[in-house]
N, C-alpha and C positions, 0 to 999 in steps of 0.2 A: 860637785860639792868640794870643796876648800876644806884641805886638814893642814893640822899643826900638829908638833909632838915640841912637846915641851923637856928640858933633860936638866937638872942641878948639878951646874958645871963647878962650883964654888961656895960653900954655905958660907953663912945661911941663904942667902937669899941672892945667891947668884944664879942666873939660868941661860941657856944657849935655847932659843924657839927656832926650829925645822920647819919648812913648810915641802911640802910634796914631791919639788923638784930639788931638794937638798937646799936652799937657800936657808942660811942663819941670820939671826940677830942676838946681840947679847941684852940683854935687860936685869936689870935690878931694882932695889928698895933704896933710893937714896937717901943716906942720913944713914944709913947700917952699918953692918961690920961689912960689906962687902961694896968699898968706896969706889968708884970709878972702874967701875968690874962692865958696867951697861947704860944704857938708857932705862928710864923710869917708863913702866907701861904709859904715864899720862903723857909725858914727850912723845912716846912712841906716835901717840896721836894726832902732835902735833906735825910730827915728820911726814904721817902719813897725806895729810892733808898736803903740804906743800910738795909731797911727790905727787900725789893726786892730778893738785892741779896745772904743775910745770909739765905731766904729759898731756894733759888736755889742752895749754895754750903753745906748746910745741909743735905738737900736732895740725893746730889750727893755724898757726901762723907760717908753717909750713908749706900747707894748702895751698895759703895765699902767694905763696913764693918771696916771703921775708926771709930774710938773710941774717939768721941770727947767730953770732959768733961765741959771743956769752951770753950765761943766762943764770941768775942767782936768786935764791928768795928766802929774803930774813922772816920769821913768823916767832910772833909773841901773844902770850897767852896770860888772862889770868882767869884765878876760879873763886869759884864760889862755895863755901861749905854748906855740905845739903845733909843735916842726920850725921851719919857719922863718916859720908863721904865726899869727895870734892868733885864738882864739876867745873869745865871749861866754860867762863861765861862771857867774857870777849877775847876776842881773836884777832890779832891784827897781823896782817899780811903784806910786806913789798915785795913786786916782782921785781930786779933789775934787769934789763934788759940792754946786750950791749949788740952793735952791727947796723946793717941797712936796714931798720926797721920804721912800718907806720906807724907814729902815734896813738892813732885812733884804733886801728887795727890792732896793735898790742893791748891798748884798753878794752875794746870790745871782744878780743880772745880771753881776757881774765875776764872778764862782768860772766861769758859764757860758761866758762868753766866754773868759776864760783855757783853761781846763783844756777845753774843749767845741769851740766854735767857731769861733775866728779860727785861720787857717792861719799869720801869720808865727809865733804863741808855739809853734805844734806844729814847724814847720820849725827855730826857735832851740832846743826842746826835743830836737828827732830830731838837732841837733848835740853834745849835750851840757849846754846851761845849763837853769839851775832860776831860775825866776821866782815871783819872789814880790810878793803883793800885800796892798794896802791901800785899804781905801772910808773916806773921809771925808766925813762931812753937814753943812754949812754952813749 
């Protein structure tokens, strides 16, 4: 089981999240009194997702014995207001990809990752957004 402890490092609405092995993150209310203090939990999501799937096509592309020197991935979001809250309802994704790498191979490690294997695009997708992507070879 996964724990977090949560701690108000800064009011109002400043917070440092712990996870198990001591790793932080700061997050906050964007638009507060507490400007530039962290990420907005909905960012968080989106962060999560592009770490998600950069160790899923690292991994995989790895495997394959691609040689990748850099690796960068822009992710933009917009949402939709649901009631009195907002969901992520498209998602757009570039991986950049810099080194000896396949084209195809690079493309077919994100299609996997996306659509297959990382759990935040399936959790963002079981909420309603569609994510879309793009491999760029540098």
């Amino acid at each position: 089981m996964a724990t977090i402890s949560l701690q108000l490092a800064q009011k109002p609405y400043g917070f440092i999240v712990t996870d198990e092995s001591g790793n932080s993150v700061k997050l906050d209310n964007i638009g507060t009194q507490t400007p530039n203090f962290g990420v907005s939990p909905m960012q968080s999501l989106l962060m999560a997702l592009a770490g998600c799937s950069s160790i899923d096509v690292l991994l995989i592309l790895e495997k394959q014995k691609q040689d990748v020197t850099e690796f960068k991935v822009n992710v933009s979001g917009n949402k939709e207001k649901v009631n009195e809250f907002s969901l992520w309802k498209e998602i757009d994704m570039e991986l950049i990809i810099s080194g000896t790498v396949d084209e195809d191979k690079a493309k077919r490690a994100a299609q996997l990752s996306i659509d297959k294997y990382c759990s935040v695009a399936e959790t963002l997708r079981r909420a309603g957004a569609t994510i879309t992507y793009k491999v760029t070879i540098q």
